[in-house]
C-alpha positions in Angstrom: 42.3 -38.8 -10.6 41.9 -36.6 -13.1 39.5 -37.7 -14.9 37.3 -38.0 -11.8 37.8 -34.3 -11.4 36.9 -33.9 -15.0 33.8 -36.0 -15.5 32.5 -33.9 -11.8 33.1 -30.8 -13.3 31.4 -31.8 -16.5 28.3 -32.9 -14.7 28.1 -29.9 -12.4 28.3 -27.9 -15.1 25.6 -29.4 -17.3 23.3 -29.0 -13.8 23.6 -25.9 -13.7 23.2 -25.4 -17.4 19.8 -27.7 -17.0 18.7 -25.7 -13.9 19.1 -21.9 -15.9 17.3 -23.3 -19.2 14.2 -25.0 -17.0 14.5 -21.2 -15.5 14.1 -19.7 -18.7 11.3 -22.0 -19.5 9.7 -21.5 -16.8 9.5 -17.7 -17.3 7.8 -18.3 -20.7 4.3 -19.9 -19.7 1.3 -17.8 -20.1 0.4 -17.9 -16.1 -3.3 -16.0 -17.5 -3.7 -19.0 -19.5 -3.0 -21.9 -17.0 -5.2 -19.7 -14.1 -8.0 -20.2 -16.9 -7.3 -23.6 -17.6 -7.2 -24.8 -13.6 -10.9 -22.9 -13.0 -12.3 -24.7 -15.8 -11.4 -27.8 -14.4 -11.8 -27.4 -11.0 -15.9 -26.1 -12.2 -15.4 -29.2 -14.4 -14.5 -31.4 -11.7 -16.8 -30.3 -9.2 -19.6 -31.2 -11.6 -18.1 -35.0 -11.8 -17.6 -35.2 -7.9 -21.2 -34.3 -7.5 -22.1 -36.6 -9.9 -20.4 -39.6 -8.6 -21.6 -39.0 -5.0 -25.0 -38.8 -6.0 -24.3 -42.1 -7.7 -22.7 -43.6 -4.4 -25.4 -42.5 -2.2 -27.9 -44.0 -4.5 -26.4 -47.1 -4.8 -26.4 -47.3 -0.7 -30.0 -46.5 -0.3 -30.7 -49.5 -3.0 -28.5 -51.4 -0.9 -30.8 -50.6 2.2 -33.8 -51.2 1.0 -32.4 -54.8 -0.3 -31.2 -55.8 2.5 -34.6 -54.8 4.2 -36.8 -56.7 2.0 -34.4 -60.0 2.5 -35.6 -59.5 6.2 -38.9 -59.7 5.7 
C-alpha cells in the first residue's frame, strides 16, 4: 500500500515538473520569428495550391476533349 502511494506521488510529481519546464520552454520561442516563418509559407503554399489546380483543371479539359473525339 505504500508503495502505491509512493510510486503516485512520484509520478504526479514528475507531471507537474514536466508541465512547468514545457512552460518555461514555451516562453523562450521567438514568436517574431515563427509569425515570419508561417507567412512565408502560407505565400509559399499558395503558390503550390495554385499550381496544382491549374494542373488538375488541365488535366480535366484533356480529359474532355478525349472523351469527345472517342465519340466521334
Amino acid at each position: 500500500m505504500f508503495n502505491r502511494a509512493c510510486s503516485r506521488v512520484a509520478i504526479a510529481a514528475s507531471g507537474v515538473f514536466a508541465f512547468a519546464m514545457s512552460g518555461l520552454a514555451a516562453a523562450a520561442v521567438d514568436t517574431t520569428a515563427v509569425e515570419a516563418a508561417l507567412t512565408t509559407a502560407q505565400g509559399s503554399g499558395e503558390g503550390v495550391g495554385g499550381k496544382v489546380i491549374a494542373v488538375v483543371a488541365g488535366l480535366v479539359v484533356v480529359g474532355v476533349i478525349i472523351a469527345l473525339v472517342k465519340k466521334i
